[in-house]
C-alpha positions as CSV (number, residue, x, y, z in Angstrom):
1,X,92.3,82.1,115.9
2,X,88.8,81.6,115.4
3,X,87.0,80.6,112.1
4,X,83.8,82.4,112.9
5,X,82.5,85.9,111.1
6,X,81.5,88.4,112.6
7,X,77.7,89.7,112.7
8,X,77.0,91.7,109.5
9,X,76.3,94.6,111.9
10,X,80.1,94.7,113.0
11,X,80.9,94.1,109.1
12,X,79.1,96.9,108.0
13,X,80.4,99.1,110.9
14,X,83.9,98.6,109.2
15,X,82.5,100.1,105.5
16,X,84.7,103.0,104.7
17,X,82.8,106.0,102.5
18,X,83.5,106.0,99.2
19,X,82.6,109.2,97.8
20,X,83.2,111.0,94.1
21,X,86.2,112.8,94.0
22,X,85.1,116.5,94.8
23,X,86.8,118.1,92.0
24,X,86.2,115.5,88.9
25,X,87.1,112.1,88.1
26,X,87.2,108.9,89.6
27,X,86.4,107.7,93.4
28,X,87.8,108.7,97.2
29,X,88.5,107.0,100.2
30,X,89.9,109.0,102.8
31,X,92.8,110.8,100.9
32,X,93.2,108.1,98.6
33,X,92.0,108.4,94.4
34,X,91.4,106.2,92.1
35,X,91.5,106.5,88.5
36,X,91.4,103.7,85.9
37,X,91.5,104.8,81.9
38,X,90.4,101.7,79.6
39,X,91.4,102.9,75.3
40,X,92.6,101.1,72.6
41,X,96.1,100.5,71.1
42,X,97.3,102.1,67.9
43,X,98.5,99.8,65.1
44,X,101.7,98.6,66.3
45,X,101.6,100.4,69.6
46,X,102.2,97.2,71.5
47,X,105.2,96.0,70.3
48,X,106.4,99.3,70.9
49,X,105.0,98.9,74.6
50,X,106.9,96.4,74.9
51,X,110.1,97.7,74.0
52,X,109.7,100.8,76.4
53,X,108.5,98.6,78.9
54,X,112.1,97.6,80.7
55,X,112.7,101.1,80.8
56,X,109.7,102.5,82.1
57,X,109.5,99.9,84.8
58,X,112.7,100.7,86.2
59,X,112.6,104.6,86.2
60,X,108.8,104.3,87.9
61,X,110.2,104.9,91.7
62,X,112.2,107.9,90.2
63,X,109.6,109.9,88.2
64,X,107.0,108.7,90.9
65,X,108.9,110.1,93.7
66,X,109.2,113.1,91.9
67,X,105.3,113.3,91.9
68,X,105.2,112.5,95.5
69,X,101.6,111.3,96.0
70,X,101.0,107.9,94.0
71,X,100.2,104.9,95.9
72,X,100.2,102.1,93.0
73,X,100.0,102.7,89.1
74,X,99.8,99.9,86.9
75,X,99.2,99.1,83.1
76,X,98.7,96.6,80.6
77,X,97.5,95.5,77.1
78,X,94.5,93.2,76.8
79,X,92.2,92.3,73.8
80,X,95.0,90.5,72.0
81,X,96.6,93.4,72.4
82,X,94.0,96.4,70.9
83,X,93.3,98.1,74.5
84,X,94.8,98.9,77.3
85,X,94.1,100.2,81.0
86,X,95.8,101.9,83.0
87,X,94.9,102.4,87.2
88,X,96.5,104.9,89.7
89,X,95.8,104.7,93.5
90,X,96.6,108.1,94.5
91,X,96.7,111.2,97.4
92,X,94.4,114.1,97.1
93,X,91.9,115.6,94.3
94,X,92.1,114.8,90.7
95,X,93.1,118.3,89.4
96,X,95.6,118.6,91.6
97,X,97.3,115.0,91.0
98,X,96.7,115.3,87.0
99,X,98.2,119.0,87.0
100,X,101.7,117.1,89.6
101,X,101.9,114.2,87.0
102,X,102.1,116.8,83.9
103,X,104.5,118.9,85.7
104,X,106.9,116.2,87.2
105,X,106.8,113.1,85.1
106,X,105.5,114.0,81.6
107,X,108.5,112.8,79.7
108,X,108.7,109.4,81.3
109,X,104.5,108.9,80.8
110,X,104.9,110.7,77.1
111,X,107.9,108.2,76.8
112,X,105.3,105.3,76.9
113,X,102.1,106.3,75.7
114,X,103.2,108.3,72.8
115,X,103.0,106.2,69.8
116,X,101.2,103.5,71.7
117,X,97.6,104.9,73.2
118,X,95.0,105.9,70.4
119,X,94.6,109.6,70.0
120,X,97.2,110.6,73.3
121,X,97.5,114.2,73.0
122,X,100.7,114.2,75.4
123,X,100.4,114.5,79.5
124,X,101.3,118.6,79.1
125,X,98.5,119.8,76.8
126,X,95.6,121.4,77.6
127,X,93.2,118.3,76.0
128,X,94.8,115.6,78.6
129,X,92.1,116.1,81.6
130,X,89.4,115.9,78.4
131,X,91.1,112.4,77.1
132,X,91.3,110.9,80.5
133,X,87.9,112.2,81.1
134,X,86.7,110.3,77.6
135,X,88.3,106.9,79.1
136,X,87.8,107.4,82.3
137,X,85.8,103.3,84.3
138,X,85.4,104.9,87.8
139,X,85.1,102.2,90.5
140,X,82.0,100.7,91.7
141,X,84.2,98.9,94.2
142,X,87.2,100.8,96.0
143,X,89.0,99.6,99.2
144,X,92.0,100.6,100.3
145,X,94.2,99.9,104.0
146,X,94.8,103.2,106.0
147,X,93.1,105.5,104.0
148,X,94.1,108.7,105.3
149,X,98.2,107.6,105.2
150,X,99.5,109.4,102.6
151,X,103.0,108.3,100.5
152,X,104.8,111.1,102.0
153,X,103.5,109.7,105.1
154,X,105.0,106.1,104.1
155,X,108.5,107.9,103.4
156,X,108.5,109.5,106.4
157,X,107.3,106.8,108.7
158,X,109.6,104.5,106.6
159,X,113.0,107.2,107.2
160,X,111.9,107.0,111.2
161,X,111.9,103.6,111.1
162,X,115.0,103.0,109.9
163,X,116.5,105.8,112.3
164,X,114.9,104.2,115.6
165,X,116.5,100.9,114.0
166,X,120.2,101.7,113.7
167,X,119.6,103.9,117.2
168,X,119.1,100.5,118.2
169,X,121.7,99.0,116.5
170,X,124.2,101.6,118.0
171,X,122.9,101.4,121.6
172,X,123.1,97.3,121.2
């Protein structure tokens, strides 16, 4: 392997467009979103993040799945504990994706922002797209690998992979 770097002009040939999401919020790559919110943290809200926190963790891959089209999703407190930020990598336009996580994981994100995120009007109300709008840092900088693989893609390539595998297995 050699230590050497490329010409800038091969660099650059690699750039992948980043371009506004057509129908709102946040940046695209390919069929990958991003959306990062930045607000603050009620009185109390973060000890009581804190407490939902073990149970939010491990329902994520259920109430994701159910959504069907999130890449990564993460949060956290910072500012001694006054703000927070949450970030979503994610398939497809914003409306679309905002309008999938209201209808198929509202009561695990109401379960952890209710009581915790200043002035959270709950995932299913007609103000949400407004709030996320109000706290809504889009990226100046956005990369992601394989752009236009969706996570349905993932699960299927993921279920073929394991079928050519125990094929495999069964002929071996």
């Amino acid at each position: 392997m050699s230590d050497s770097i490329a010409p800038v002009e091969e660099r650059i040939a690699m750039a992948q467009p980043m371009i506004e999401q057509p129908d709102g919020l946040g940046k695209r790559i390919g069929k990958r979103g991003e959306l990062t919110i930045i607000g603050n943290v009620v009185p109390g809200g973060a000890k009581l993040f804190r407490e939902r926190l073990p149970q939010f963790q491990a329902e994520a891959g259920y109430w994701e799945s159910r959504v069907g089209t999130v890449q990564e999703f993460r949060g956290f407190l910072f500012d001694n504990d006054t703000r927070y930020m949450l970030t979503v990598v994610y398939d497809g336009d914003f409306k679309p994706y905002l309008s999938d996580i209201a209808s198929q994981a509202h009561p695990w994100l109401d379960a952890l922002a209710t009581g915790v995120l200043e002035d959270y009007p709950g995932i299913n109300t007609p103000e949400t797209a407004k709030w996320v709008e109000d706290r809504l840092v889009a990226a100046d900088f956005f990369y992601v690998s394989n752009p236009d693989v969706t996570a349905r893609d993932i699960t299927k390539m993921k279920k073929l992979s394991k079928a050519v595998s125990d094929l495999l297995d069964a002929a071996g």
